[in-house]
Each structure stands twice: as structure tokens, then as C-alpha cells.
LOSE-222998 format. One record per residue (C-alpha): x negated, y, z; residue number from 1; residue in one letter. Coordinates in steps of 0.02 Angstrom, whole numbers. Layout:
PT      px      py      pz  seq  type
PT       X       Y       Z  NUM     A
...
This chain:
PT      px      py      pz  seq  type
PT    -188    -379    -772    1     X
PT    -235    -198    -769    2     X
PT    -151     -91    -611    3     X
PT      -4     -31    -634    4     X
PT      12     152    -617    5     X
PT     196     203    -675    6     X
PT     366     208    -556    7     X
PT     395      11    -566    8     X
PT     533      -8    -430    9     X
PT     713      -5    -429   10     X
PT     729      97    -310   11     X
PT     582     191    -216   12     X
PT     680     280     -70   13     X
PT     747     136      -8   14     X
PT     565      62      -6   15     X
PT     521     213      80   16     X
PT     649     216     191   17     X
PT     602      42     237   18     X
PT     442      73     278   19     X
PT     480     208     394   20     X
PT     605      92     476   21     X
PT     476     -32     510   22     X
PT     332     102     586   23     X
PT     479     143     719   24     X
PT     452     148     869   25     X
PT     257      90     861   26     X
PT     111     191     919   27     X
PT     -28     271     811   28     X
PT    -122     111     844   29     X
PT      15       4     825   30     X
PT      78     105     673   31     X
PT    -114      85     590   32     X
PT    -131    -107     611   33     X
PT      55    -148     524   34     X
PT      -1     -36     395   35     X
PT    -157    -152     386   36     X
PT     -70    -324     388   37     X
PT      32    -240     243   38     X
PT    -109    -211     153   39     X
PT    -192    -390     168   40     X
PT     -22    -463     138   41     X
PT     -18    -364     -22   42     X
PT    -184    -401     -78   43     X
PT    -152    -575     -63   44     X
PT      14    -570    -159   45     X
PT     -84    -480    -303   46     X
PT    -249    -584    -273   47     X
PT    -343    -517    -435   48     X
PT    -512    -429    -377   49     X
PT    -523    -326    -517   50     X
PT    -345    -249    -474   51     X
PT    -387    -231    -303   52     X
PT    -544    -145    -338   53     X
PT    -455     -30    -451   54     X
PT    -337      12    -323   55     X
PT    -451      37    -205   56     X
PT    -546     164    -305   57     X
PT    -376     249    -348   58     X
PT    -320     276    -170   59     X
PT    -481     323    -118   60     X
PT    -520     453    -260   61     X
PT    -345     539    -217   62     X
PT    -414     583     -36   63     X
PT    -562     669    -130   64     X
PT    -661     539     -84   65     X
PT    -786     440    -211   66     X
């Protein structure tokens, strides 16, 4: 399954919105560790390395990091 790179929700700024809801409220520290949970929780929905790794790579590339 290669990572999917085009829009594929429904609606995006209600996704957004969500997550913004749920960092409310929580420190810098706090904010940091539910964005960690999300990803492990993620990463376990999708639980294909190869996807993970790609993803990975992505994300890190667009900091303009290698």
C-alpha cells in the first residue's frame, strides 16, 4: 500500500478544527506529547513499515531536513 499523498478526507477543516479543539487548553509540553500519542496511535492504525517509513521521510524532507 503505497502512501497516500492526495486530499483523501471528506472534509479537512473540520479535521482541523478538531485538532485544534483537542490541543486547547494544554501546555507546549502537554500540547507535544498528545501530538505524540496521535502519532503512535496512527502508526498503529496504518501498521505497514514501509508506509511509515515513507511518511516519515515525507514529513521530514518538507522541514528541509534529509
Amino acid at each position: 500500500m503505497p502512501l497516500k499523498r492526495e486530499p483523501n478526507m471528506s472534509d479537512p477543516d473540520r479535521l482541523y478544527a478538531a485538532i485544534i479543539d483537542a490541543h486547547a487548553d494544554l501546555a507546549e509540553a502537554e500540547s507535544a506529547a498528545l501530538n505524540a500519542r496521535l502519532v503512535l496511535l496512527f502508526a498503529n492504525h496504518i501498521g505497514d513499515a514501509a508506509v511509515l517509513s515513507e511518511a516519515l521521510a515525507v514529513a521530514r524532507a518538507s522541514l528541509g531536513k534529509r
